[in-house]
TIDO-17357 format. One record per residue (C-alpha): residue in one letter; x, y, z. Coordinates in steps of 0.2 Angstrom, whole numbers, plus 5000, padded with zeros to 4 digits. Example, Ala and Ser with C-alpha at 12.3 -4.5 7.8 and 13.67 -1.06 7.14 Angstrom:
residues 2
a506249785039;s506849955036;
This chain:
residues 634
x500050005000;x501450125007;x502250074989;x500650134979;x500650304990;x502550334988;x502250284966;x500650434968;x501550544975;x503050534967;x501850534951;x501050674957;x502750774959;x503250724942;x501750804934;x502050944944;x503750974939;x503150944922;x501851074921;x503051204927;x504251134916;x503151174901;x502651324908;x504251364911;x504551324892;x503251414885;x503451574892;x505251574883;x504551544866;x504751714856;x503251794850;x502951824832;x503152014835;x504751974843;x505451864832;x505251994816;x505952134829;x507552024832;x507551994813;x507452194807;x508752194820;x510052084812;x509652154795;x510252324801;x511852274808;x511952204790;x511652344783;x512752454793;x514252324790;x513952324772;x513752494771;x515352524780;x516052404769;x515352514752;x516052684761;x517652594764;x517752554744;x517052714739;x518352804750;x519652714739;x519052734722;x518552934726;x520552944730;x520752854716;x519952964705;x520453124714;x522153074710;x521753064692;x520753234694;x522053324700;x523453264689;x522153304674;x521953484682;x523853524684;x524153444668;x522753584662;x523553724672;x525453704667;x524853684647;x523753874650;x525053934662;x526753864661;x527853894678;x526453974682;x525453834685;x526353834701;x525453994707;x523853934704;x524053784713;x524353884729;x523053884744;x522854074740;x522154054722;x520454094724;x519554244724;x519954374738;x520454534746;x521654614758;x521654784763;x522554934765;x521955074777;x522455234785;x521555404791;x521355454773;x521155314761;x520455134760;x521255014748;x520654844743;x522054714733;x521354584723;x522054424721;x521454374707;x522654504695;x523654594711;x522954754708;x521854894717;x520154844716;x519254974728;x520055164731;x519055254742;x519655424750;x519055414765;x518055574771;x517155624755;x515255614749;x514655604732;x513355744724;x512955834740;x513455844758;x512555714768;x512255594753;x512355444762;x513455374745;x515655394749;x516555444736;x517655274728;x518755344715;x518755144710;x517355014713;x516254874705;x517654834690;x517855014682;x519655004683;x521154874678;x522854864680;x523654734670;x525254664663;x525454574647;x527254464642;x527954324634;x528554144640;x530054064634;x528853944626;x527854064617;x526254064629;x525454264629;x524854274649;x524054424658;x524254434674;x522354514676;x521954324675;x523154244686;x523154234706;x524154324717;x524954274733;x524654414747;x525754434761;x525454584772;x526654654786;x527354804794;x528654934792;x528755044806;x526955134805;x527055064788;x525754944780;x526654824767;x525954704756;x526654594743;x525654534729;x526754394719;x526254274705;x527354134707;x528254014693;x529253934708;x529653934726;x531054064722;x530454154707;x529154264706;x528454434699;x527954534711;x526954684718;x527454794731;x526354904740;x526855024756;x525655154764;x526055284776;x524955354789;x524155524783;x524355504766;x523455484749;x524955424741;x525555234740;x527155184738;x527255034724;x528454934717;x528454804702;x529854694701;x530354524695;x531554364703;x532254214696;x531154254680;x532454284667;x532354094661;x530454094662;x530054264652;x530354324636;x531454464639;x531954514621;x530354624622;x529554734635;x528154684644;x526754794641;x525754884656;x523954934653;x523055054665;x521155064664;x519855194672;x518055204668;x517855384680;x516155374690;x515355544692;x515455624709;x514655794708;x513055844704;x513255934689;x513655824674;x514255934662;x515356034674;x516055904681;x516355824663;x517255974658;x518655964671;x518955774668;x520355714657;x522055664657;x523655744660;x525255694659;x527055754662;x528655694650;x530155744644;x530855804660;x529555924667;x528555944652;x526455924654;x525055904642;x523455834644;x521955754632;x520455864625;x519155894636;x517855874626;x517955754615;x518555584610;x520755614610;x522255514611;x524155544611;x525655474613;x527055544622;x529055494626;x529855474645;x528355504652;x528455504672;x526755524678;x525155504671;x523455554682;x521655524678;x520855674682;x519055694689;x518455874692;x519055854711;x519755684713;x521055614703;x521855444702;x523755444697;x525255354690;x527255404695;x528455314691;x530555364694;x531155264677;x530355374665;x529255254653;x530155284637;x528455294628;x526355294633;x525055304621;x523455394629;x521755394626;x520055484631;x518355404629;x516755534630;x515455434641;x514355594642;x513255584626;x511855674633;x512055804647;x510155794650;x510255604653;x510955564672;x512155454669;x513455344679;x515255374670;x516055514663;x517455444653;x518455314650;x520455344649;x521755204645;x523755224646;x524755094640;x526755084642;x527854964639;x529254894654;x530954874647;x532054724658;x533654744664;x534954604666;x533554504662;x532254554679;x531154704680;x531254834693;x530354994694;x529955094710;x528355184705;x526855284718;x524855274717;x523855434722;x521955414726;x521255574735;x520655754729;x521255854716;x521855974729;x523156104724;x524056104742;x524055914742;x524655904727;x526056024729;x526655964746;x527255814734;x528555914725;x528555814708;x527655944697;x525955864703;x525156034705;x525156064684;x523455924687;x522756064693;x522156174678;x522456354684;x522756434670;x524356454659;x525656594659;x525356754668;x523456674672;x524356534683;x525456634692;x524256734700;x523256594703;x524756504712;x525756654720;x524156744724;x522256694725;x522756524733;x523956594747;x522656734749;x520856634747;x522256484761;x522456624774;x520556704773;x519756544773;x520656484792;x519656614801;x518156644788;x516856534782;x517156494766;x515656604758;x516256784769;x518156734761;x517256754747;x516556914748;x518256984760;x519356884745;x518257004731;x518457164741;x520257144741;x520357114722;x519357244719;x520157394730;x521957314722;x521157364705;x520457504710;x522057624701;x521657524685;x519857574687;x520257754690;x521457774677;x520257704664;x518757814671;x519857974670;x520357954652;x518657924647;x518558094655;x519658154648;x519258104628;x517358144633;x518058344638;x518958354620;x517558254610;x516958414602;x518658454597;x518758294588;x517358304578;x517858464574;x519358414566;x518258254558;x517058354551;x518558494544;x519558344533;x518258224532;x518958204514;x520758204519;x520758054531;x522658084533;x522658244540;x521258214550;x522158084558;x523858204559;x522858344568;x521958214580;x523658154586;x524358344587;x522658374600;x523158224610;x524858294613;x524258454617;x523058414628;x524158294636;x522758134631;x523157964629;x521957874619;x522657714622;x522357764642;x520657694644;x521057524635;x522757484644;x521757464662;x520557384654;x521857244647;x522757224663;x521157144671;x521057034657;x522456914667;x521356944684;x519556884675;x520456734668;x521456694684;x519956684694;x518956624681;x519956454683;x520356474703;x518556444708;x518156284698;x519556204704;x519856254723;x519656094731;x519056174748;x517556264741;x516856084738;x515256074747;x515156194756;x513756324760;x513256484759;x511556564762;x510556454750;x511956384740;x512356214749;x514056184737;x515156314732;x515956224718;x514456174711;x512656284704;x511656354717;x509856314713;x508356384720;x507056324711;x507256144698;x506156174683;x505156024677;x505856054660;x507356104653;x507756234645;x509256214630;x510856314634;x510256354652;x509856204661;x508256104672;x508656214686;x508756434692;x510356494700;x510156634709;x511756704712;x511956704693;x510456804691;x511056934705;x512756944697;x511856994678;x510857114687;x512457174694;x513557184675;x511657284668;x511757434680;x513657444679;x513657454660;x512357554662;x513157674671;x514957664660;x514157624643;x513557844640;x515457904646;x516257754635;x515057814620;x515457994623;x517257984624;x517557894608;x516757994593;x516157904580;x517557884566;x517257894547;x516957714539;x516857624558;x515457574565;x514557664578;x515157614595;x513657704602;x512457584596;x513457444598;x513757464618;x511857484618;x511657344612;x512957234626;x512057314640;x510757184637;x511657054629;x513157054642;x511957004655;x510856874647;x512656794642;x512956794660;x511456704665;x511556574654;x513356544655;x513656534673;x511956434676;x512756274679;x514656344686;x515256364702;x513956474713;x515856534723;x516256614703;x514556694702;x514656754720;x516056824717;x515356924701;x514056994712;x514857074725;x516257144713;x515257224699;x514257304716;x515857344722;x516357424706;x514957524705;x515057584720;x517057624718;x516457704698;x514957814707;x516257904721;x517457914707;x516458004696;x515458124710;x516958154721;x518458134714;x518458164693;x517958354691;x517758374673;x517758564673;x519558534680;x519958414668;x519458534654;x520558684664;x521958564663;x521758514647;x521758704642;x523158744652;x524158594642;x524058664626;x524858834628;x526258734635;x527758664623;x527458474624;x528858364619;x528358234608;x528558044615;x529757924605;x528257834599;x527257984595;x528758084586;x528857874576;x526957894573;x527058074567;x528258034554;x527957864549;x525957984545;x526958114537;x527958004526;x526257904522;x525358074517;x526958134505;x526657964494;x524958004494;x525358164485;x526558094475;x525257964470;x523958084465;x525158174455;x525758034444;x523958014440;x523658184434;
């Protein structure tokens, strides 16, 4: 029995230890979700592995092929370039700028052709004061600077197209960059630029090392300077007609392009070569003269009513002789104002950019009106200068204006004399010329007395007439309703334009024509009366009655669109001179006295001059072969 119990039991614990068993085993079955989980999971690893695997081979064949790439790019470069190749190969072929900057200019250095891509001085607005828009003498590709030469093997490179390697350091204060295209690690054509704090001017070099075997030196390499000017001022004809090119040659020589028109030239040992704006001017100097340049001067400005972004477009090219086999020439960039004193303070003959007149006319300019105009304008603003700078002019002429006024006096006293004597040989136009000569001496009259004064303000006139458009310092700035003394002053813009005399009305010009009507109003009668009308000439009389009005309209029209400083100027001094002419003529010329005095000269012996005594008889010898003429036809 206890056998049976024991066999249950143990039965018993059997099936228990085989349900949990099963339970056991069933519970660690995988599902059917976790079965396709665990199966995504391996495929990734797969994946991952083969992957890794395709990157590895793909990593292999992109160096493989980048190899090949290469060697087919440098194979490329060295059959476009030459030694060259090497340059373009460099970490630093690729487009780029370094700059350049002090207290007065900005300069940008391209790598891509080594040269100045951006000249800004710094300081200066374009049109009007307060703009907004800086003044860059270069931007956005209007200028190029490029050299052109021949390899050993024939190839024709420019180096506009070729990279540059900058390096920039210091010189003292000094900022130095060095710009070289490279046919090695030891041979190289290369750049120099050096500026100084405080100046416009940039020292620049262009040289060559280790070149000799790679360039063609039987032949100059040729330089070629570009400049497409932008238009600074507001006035587009004015500012056009102080824009060419000037150049000096031969030892001190200069000569520039027309103005206004299409012109080209070519010059020897030329030394300097500036691209001048109307107040800004780019320039060229070089101290190995180039032994030739061959300019030329594009008009841009076809239509002066049309706004318009250039002026003109100017090209130099020049060739760079070798020697030994290297180039080396030392040469300076100027970007900044076309200001006299600047320009001066250079002393390399930079002021002749400055078109002040010729002759006698530029060396009032430079001795006088500039030193003068300098020392008024450090205490004055610049519009009273100009008014203290007329005064000053005007009481210095005011001799000239006296002299001229009294020997109109005097010819206006002895008129009736003279038609006396006009109407008494009106057929013998000999004598009547013999005895108008003998009442000149008598009376002690020159006739040549009221022209001479008149003459010697010819060379002021001009003078100033050239000071004021080019005096840097007048540049923007104001007087009363003029906001820029070097340009118009407007006061009203018309909506249409009107041909000869602008879109626009100047006031100062109008002030200045009313100013030239009442002056020639009040000279044109004593003019008139002191010179009698002549036999076969044209009446003088009608003529200045005539210029009163004419003068004035020429004068509004003309100075329209000049500088308001010029007009100004014309105002104050024809009120001046009317002024000076009204005192002269009520309290100081007595004509009464004058006739007295006159009087009082004839009963005096009066020595003939040399060149009256020479006019006497050269009249007298005249009037004999007239005889002898009528004779032989009797």
């Amino acid at each position: 029995m206890e056998e049976k119990k024991l066999d249950y039991r143990s039965a018993i614990g059997f099936a228990l230890i085989a349900v949990l068993l099963g339970w056991m085993l069933y519970n660690q079955v995988p599902t059917q979700e976790e079965l396709d989980k665990e199966k995504a999971e391996k495929e990734k690893v797969e994946q991952e592995k083969q992957a890794k695997l395709a990157d590895e081979k793909t990593a292999v064949v992109t160096e493989q092929d980048s190899t090949v790439t290469d060697s087919v790019k440098q194979a490329g470069l060295r059959d476009a370039l030459g030694a060259f190749a090497y340059s373009a190969s460099l970490p630093s072929a690729k487009d780029g700028v370094t700059e350049l900057k002090n207290d007065k200019l900005l300069l940008e250095v391209s790598n891509k052709g080594g040269y100045i891509s951006v000249a800004t001085p710094l300081g200066f607005e374009q049109f009007s004061k307060d703009s907004g828009e800086m003044v860059k003498i270069i931007k956005n590709n209007n200028a190029d600077f490029n050299l052109q030469f021949k390899t050993k093997d024939n190839r024709i490179l420019n180096t506009r197209d070729m990279y540059f390697e900058p390096v920039l350091t210091k010189n003292g204060e000094n900022q130095v960059l060095t710009m070289r295209l490279k046919a090695g690690a030891n041979a190289y054509l290369e750049y120099r630029y050096e500026m100084t704090p405080g100046q416009y001017m940039v020292d620049f070099s262009i040289r060559t090392q280790g070149l000799s075997q790679v360039l063609d030196t039987s032949n100059p390499i040729d330089l070629e300077w570009k400049l497409k000017t932008y238009r600074n001022e507001k006035s587009i004809s004015y500012e056009n007609r102080y824009t060419h090119v000037v150049y000096e040659y031969e030892d001190g020589k200069d000569d520039d392009l027309s103005v206004g028109s299409n012109d080209s030239e070519k010059a020897d040992n030329v030394t300097y070569i500036a691209f001048k704006q109307h107040l800004f001017t780019s320039i060229l100097l070089t101290d190995k003269a180039f032994k030739t340049a061959d300019l030329a001067s594009e008009n841009l400005v076809h239509d002066e009513e049309v706004d318009t972004l250039y002026t003109k477009q100017f090209t130099a090219k020049m060739p760079l002789e070798f020697d030994g086999g290297e180039l080396s020439y030392n040469m300076d960039w100027y970007y900044g104002p076309a200001d006299y004193k600047i320009l001066n303070s250079y002393d390399r003959n930079l002021d002749e950019v400055i078109p002040l007149g010729w002759g006698i006319f530029g060396w009032i300019n430079r001795y006088i009106f500039i030193k003068v105009f300098g020392f008024l304008s450090l205490f004055l603003p610049y519009g009273i200068g100009i008014i203290v700078f007329t005064i000053l002019v005007r009481l210095v002429m005011s001799p000239v204006t006296y002299k001229s006024y009294l020997s109109q006096a005097k010819m206006k006293v002895i008129r009736p004399e003279i038609q006396e004597i006009n109407e008494k040989y009106k057929k013998d136009p000999m004598k009547k010329q013999q005895e108008t000569m003998k009442l000149y001496n008598k009376a002690g009259v020159n006739p040549m007395a009221g022209c001479l004064p008149a003459l010697m303000q010819i060379p002021v006139f001009y003078a100033l007439f050239q000071f004021f458009p080019s005096y840097f310092d007048l540049r923007q700035k104001s007087f009363l309703w003029a906001d820029d003394l070097s340009s118009y002053d407007s006061v009203y813009h018309l909506p249409f334009r009107i041909p000869l005399y602008g879109d626009h009305v100047s006031l100062f010009p109008i002030l200045a024509s009313i100013a030239i009507f009442f002056y020639m109003k009040m000279t044109t009668g004593d003019q008139s009366m002191s010179a009698p009308p002549q036999e076969g000439m044209p009446d003088m009389s009608k003529m200045m009655k005539v210029m009163i009005y004419i003068s004035p309209v020429m004068m509004l029209i003309f100075f329209n669109n000049y500088a308001s400083g010029l007009s100004l100027y014309y105002f104050i001094s024809n009120t001046i001179t009317i002024g000076i002419m009204f005192v002269i003529k009520n309290y100081i010329v007595n004509e009464d006295k004058i006739h007295a005095k006159i009087q009082e000269n004839k009963t005096k012996p009066k020595k003939q001059g040399r060149f009256q005594k020479k006019m006497q008889e050269m009249m007298e010898q005249a009037q004999e072969q007239q005889k002898k003429q009528q004779q032989n036809k009797r």
